[in-house]
N, C-alpha and C positions, 0 to 999 in steps of 0.2 A: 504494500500500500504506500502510497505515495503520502508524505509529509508538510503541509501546505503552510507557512507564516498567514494567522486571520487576525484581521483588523475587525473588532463587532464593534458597530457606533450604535448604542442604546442608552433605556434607562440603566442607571444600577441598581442592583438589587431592594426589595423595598425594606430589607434588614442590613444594615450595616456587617455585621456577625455572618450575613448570611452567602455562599458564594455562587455567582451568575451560572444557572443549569444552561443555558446555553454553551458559555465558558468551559466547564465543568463538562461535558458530551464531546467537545471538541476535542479539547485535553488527552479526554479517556481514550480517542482516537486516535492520537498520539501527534495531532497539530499543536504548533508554538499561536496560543491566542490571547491578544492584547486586547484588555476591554477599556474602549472612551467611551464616559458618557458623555452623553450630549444634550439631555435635562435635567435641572436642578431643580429641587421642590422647595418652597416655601411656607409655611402655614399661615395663614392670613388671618384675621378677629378672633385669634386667641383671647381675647376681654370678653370679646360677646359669646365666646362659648363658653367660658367661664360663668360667664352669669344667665348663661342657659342651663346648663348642668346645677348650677347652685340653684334656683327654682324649682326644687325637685318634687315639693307639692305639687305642681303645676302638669304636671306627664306621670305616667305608667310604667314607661316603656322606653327603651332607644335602638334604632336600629341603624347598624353599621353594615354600610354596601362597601367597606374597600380599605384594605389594609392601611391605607393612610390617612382614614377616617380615626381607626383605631390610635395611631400613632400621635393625631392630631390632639386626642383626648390625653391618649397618656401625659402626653407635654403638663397638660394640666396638674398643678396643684389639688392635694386631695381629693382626686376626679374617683378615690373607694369610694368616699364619703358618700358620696352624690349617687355610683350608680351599685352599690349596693343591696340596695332593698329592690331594684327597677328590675323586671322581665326584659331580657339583650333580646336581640335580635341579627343575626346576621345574614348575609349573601355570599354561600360560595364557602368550602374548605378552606380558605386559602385567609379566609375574613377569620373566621372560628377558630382558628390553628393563633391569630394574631390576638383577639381576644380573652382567650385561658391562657397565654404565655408573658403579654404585656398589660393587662389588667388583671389577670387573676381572676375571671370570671366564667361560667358555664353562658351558655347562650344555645338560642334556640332557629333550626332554620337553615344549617349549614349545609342541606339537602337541596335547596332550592338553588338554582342556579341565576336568578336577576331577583331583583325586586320584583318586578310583574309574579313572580314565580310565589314567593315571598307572602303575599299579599294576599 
């Protein structure tokens, strides 16, 4: 088999810790592969999710479509506190695997594949 140098322009993984299965396939192949990313994430109204999650009277329930949903919260300051007593929600193995590892929580839904599904 033939040994190829791959350049992959993507995201990076959405776990720091965690290493690109792309990457990782290629490798196992026994190709030299360099990963650039080419977008960088931000979280944006971290205040106003703050003081969405602190209203915790106010909802039941929270449901997370996307591992960076999850991560968005973690950020937050005593985001237990808040989603503790709340029935999760997720979309997707990949949502649920992100939520019992970085919140600590059980959730419900990881069967469904979108929100429509979900719903």
């Amino acid at each position: 088999m033939t040994m190829y140098d791959i350049v992959l322009f993507k995201a990076p993984p959405d776990d720091s810790n965690e290493n690109d299965k792309y990457a990782t396939f290629l490798r196992d192949k026994g190709h030299n592969v360099e990963l650039i990313p080419v977008i960088q994430f931000n979280f944006i109204n971290q205040q106003e999710l703050h003081s969405g999650l602190s209203k915790d009277d106010e909802y039941d329930g929270i449901v997370f479509t996307s591992v960076r949903s999850v991560q968005a919260v973690h950020g937050i300051q005593n985001n237990q506190q808040y989603l503790a007593k709340k029935r999760i929600y997720v979309v997707g193995e990949t949502t649920e695997a992100a939520v019992r590892n970085k919140l600590n929580l059980e959730s419900e839904g990881s069967h469904c594949g979108s929100a429509e599904s979900l719903a």
